[in-house]
C-alpha positions in Angstrom: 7.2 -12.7 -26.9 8.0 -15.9 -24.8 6.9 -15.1 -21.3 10.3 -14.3 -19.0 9.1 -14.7 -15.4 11.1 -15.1 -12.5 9.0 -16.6 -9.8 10.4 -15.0 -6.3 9.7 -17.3 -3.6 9.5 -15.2 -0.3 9.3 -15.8 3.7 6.0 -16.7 4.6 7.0 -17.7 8.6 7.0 -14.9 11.2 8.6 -17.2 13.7 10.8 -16.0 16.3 10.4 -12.3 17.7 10.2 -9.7 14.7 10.0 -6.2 13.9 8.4 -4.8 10.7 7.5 -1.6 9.2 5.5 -0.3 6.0 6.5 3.0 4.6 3.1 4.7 3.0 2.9 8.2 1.8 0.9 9.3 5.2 2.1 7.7 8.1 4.9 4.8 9.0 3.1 1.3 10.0 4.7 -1.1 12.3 4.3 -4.1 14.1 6.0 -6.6 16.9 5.3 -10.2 16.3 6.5 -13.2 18.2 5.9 -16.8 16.4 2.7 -15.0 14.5 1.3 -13.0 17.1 0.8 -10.1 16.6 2.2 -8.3 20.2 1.9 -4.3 19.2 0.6 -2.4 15.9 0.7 1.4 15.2 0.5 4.1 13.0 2.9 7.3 13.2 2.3 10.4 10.9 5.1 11.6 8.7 5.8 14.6 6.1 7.1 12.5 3.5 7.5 15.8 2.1 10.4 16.7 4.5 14.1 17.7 2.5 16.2 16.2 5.7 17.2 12.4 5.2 17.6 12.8 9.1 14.4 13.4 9.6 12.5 10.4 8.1 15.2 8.1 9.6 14.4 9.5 13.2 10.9 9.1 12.7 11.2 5.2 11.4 14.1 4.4 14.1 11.4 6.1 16.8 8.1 3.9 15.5 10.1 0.6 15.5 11.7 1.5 18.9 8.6 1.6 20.3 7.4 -1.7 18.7 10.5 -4.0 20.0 9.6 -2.6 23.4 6.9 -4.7 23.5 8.9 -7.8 22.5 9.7 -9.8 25.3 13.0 -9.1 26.6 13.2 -6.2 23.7 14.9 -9.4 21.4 14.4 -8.9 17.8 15.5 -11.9 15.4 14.6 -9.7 12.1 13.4 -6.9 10.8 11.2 -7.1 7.7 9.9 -3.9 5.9 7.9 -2.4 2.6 8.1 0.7 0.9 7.1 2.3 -2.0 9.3 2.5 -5.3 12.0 0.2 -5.9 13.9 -1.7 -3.8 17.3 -3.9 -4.7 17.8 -7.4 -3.8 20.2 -5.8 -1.2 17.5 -4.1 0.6 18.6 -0.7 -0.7 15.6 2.4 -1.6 17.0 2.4 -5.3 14.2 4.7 -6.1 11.6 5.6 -3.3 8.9 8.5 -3.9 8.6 8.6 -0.3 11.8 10.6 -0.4 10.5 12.9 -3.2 12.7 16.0 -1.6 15.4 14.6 -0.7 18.1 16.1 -2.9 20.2 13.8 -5.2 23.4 14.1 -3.2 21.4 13.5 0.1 19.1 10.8 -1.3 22.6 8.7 -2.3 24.6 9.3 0.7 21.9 8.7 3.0 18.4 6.9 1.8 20.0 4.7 -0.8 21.5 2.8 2.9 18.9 3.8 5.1 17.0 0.4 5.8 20.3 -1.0 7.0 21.3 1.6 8.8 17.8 1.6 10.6 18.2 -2.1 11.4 21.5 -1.8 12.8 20.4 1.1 14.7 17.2 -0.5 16.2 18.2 -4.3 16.4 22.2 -4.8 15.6 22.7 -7.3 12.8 19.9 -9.6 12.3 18.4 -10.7 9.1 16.6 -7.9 7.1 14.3 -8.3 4.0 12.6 -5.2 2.2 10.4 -5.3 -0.5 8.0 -3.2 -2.7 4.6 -2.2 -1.0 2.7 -3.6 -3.9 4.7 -6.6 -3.7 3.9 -7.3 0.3 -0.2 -6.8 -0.4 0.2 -9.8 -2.5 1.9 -12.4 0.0 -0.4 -10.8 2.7 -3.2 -11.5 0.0 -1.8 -14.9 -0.5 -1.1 -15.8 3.3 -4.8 -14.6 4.4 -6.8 -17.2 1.7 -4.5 -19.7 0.7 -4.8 -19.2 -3.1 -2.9 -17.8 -5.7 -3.1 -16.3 -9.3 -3.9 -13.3 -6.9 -3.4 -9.5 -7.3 -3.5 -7.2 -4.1 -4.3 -3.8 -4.1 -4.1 -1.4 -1.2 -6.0 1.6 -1.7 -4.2 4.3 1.1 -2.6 7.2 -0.1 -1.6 5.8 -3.3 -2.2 2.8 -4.6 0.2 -0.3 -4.0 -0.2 -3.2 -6.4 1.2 -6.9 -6.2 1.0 -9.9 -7.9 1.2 -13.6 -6.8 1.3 -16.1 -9.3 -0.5 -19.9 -8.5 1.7 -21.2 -6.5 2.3 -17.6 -4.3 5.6 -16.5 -5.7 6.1 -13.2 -7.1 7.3 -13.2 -10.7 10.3 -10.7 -10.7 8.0 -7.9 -12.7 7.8 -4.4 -11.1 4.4 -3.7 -10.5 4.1 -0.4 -9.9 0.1 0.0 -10.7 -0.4 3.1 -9.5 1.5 4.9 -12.3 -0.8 3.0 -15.0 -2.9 5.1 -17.2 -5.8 4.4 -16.1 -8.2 7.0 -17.9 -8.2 7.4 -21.4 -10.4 10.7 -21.1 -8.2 13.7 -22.7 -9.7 15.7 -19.5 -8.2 13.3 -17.0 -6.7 15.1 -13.4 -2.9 15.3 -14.0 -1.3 14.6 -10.6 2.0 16.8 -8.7 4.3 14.3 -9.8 3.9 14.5 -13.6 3.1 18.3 -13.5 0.2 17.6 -16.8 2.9 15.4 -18.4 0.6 12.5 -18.0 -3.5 12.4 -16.6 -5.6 9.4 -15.7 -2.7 7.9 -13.6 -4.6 4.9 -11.6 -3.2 6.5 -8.0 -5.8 9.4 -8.8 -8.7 6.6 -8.7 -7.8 4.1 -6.8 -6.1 5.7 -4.1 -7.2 8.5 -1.5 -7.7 10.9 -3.9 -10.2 9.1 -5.6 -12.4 9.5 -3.1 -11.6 12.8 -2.2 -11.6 14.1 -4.8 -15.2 13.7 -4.8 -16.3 14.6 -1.4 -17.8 17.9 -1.5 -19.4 16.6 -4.9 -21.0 13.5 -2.4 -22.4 16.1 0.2 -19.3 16.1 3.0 -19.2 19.0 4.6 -15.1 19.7 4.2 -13.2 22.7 4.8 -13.2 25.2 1.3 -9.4 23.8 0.9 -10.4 20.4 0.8 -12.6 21.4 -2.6 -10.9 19.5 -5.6 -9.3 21.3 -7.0 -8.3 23.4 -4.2 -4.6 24.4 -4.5 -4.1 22.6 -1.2 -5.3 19.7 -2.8 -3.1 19.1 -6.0 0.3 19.2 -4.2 2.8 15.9 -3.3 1.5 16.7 0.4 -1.2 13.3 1.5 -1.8 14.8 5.3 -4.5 17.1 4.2 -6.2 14.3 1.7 -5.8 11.9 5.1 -7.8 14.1 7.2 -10.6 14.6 4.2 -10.9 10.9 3.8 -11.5 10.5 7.3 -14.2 13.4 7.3 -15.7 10.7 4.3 -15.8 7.8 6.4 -17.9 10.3 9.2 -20.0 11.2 7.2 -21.0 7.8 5.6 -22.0 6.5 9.2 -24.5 9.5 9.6 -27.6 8.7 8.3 -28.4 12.1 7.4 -25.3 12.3 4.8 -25.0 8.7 4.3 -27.6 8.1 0.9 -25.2 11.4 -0.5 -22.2 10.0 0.5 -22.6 6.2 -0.9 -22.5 7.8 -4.2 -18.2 8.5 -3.5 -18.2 4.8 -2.9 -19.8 3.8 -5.9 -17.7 5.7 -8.2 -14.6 4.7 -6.6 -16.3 0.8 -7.0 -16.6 1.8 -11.2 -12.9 2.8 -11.1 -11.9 -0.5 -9.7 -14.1 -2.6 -11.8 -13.0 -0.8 -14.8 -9.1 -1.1 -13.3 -9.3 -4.9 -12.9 -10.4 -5.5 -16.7 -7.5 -3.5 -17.5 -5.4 -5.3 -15.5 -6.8 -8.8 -16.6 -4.9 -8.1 -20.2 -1.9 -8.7 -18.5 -2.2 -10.6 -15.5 -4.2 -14.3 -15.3 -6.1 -13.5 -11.9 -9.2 -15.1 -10.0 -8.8 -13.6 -6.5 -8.6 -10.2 -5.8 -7.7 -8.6 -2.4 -8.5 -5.1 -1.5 -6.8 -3.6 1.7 -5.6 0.2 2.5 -7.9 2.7 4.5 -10.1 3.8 1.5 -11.4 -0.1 2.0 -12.5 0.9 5.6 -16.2 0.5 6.9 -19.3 0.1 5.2 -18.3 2.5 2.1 -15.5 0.2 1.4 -17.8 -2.9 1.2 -20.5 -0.8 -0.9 -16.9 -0.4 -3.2 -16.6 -4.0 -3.5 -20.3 -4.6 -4.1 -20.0 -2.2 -7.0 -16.7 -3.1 -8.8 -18.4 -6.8 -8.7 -21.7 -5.6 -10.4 -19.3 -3.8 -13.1 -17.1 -7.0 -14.2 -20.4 -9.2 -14.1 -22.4 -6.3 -16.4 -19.6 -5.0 -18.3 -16.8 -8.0 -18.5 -18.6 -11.2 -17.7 -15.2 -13.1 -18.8 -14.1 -11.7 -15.6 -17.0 -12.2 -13.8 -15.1 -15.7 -11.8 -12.6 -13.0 -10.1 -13.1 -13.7 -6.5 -13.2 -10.2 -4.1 -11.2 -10.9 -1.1 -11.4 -8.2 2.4 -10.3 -8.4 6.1 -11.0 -6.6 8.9 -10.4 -3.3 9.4 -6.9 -3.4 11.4 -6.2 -6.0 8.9 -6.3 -3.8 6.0 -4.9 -0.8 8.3 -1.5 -2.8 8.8 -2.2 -6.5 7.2 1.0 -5.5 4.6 3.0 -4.9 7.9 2.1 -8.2 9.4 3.2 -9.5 6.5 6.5 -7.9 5.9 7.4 -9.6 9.2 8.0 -12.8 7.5 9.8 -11.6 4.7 13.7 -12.1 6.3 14.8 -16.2 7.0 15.4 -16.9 10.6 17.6 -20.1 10.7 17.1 -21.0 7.4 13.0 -21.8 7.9 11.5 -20.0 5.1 13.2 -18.6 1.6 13.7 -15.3 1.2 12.8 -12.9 -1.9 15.4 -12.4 -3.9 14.5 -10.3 -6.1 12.7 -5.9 -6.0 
């Protein structure tokens, strides 16, 4: 069928004194920026997991209460934000899986509002723009080389997926990649959220759990509950799959475990090769950016190395894709830095109309 695409222009100018969050399935990211500075970054733990609406919009309000703190004056212009799931053009959590317990009843009377009510709460009525995670790797993708026909992934608790088309814009798809069936094999892991209805789900590879799914098979000495497939390790629950990734990234920089431990890398590096030639059916793409904590240290760029060898070996039409990285606070909170600019502030940059 004729192509239907909607290209989204969206905020690219964090001018002015900002606040901006991203929602991930671990821990809340946020940032203070004042005319692209970055002033103030952090990460707060949450239990995602929590059945009280209350709850995650205490823990939010806190984080960015802290942040305009270190704005001068405590001024905030606009608030910018990303979260998993679905957002409306209203800025409303349609559908969010960070919620995943909140009941029905709750979830409508008091997520479906909750960015706005945040906002108001933290910095009165300024402008406020909130898009899919996914989305937001792609403009920070975009923003950090300058070139389009560009899909960013961040690979953290999940996997968030965006698309930018040649001139930057989204194209009013939902791409939410990390539900993608990624493997075909019949004996594919099944995931908490599907409950065996569906295996090979791309989160399970290109996310934390790919890789830790595979530590005590690379030699990391974990806890016997961190043993796919532990119990504790096939619930909705990331904290537990944080703290084993972490124990990953320890052991890769001892050189006693680290010639065991490249081997996690290099099969997360097959699953992303494999992914991107899966995605290249339905997306034109020749830059690739890869942020998230899984991307992290010298494992992360052994990743990269990989997936590269795997498109030039395996699918040498591909083989042009450009691989695209940052530094490490970069890809820790570069989707936050981004979100900044989402919102217009006197009419100096469009806003996206369209999640």
């Amino acid at each position: 069928p004729k192509a239907a695409d909607t290209p989204q222009q969206c905020g690219t100018v964090p001018n002015g004194c900002r606040l901006a969050f991203d929602l991930g399935k671990s821990d809340v990211k946020t940032v203070a920026v004042k005319d692209g500075e970055v002033l103030y970054s952090k990460e707060t733990e949450w239990d995602v997991t929590n059945t009280d609406p209350d709850y995650h919009f205490k823990v939010i309000t806190d984080a960015l209460k802290l942040a305009k703190q270190e704005l001068p004056d405590g001024k905030v212009d606009a608030v910018g934000g990303s979260a998993t799931g679905t957002i409306s053009g209203q800025n409303e959590a349609t559908w969010c899986d960070i919620f995943p317990n909140v009941s029905p009843d709750d979830y409508k009377a008091k997520v479906v509002d909750i960015f706005k009510r945040i906002t108001k709460e933290v910095a009165g009525n300024v402008p406020l723009k909130v898009i899919n995670d996914g989305e937001v790797t792609a403009l920070a993708a975009f923003q950090k080389i300058g070139s389009g026909n560009i899909m960013g992934i961040s690979m953290g608790s999940s996997e968030g997926g965006g698309y930018a088309n040649k001139d930057g814009n989204l194209v009013g798809w939902i791409n939410e990649l990390c539900y993608i069936r990624l493997d075909l094999n019949p004996d594919a892991p099944t995931d908490p959220w599907t409950k065996g209805n569906h295996t090979g789900c791309s989160h399970m590879y290109l996310g934390q759990r790919g890789a830790t799914k595979l530590a005590a098979k690379g030699g990391v000495k974990v806890p016997e509950n961190y043993v796919y497939p532990h119990p504790d390790m096939c619930t909705i629950k990331h904290e537990d799959h944080a703290k084993c990734l972490k124990l990953i990234q320890k052991a890769m920089d001892d050189p006693e475990q680290e010639t065991a431990v490249k081997a996690i890398y290099e099969t997360v590096g097959v699953y992303l090769g494999y992914a991107l030639a899966q995605y290249c059916e339905f997306y034109v793409i020749d830059h690739v950016m890869i942020l998230g904590r899984v991307s992290k240290g010298k494992g992360g760029d052994l990743m990269l190395d990989t997936a590269k060898k795997v498109l030039n070996a395996e699918f040498p039409e591909y083989k042009h894709i450009q691989f695209h990285t940052a530094d490490d606070h970069f890809k820790a909170v570069g989707q936050c830095i981004a979100a900044a600019a989402l919102p217009t502030v006197n009419g100096d940059a469009a806003c996206c109309s369209l999640q």
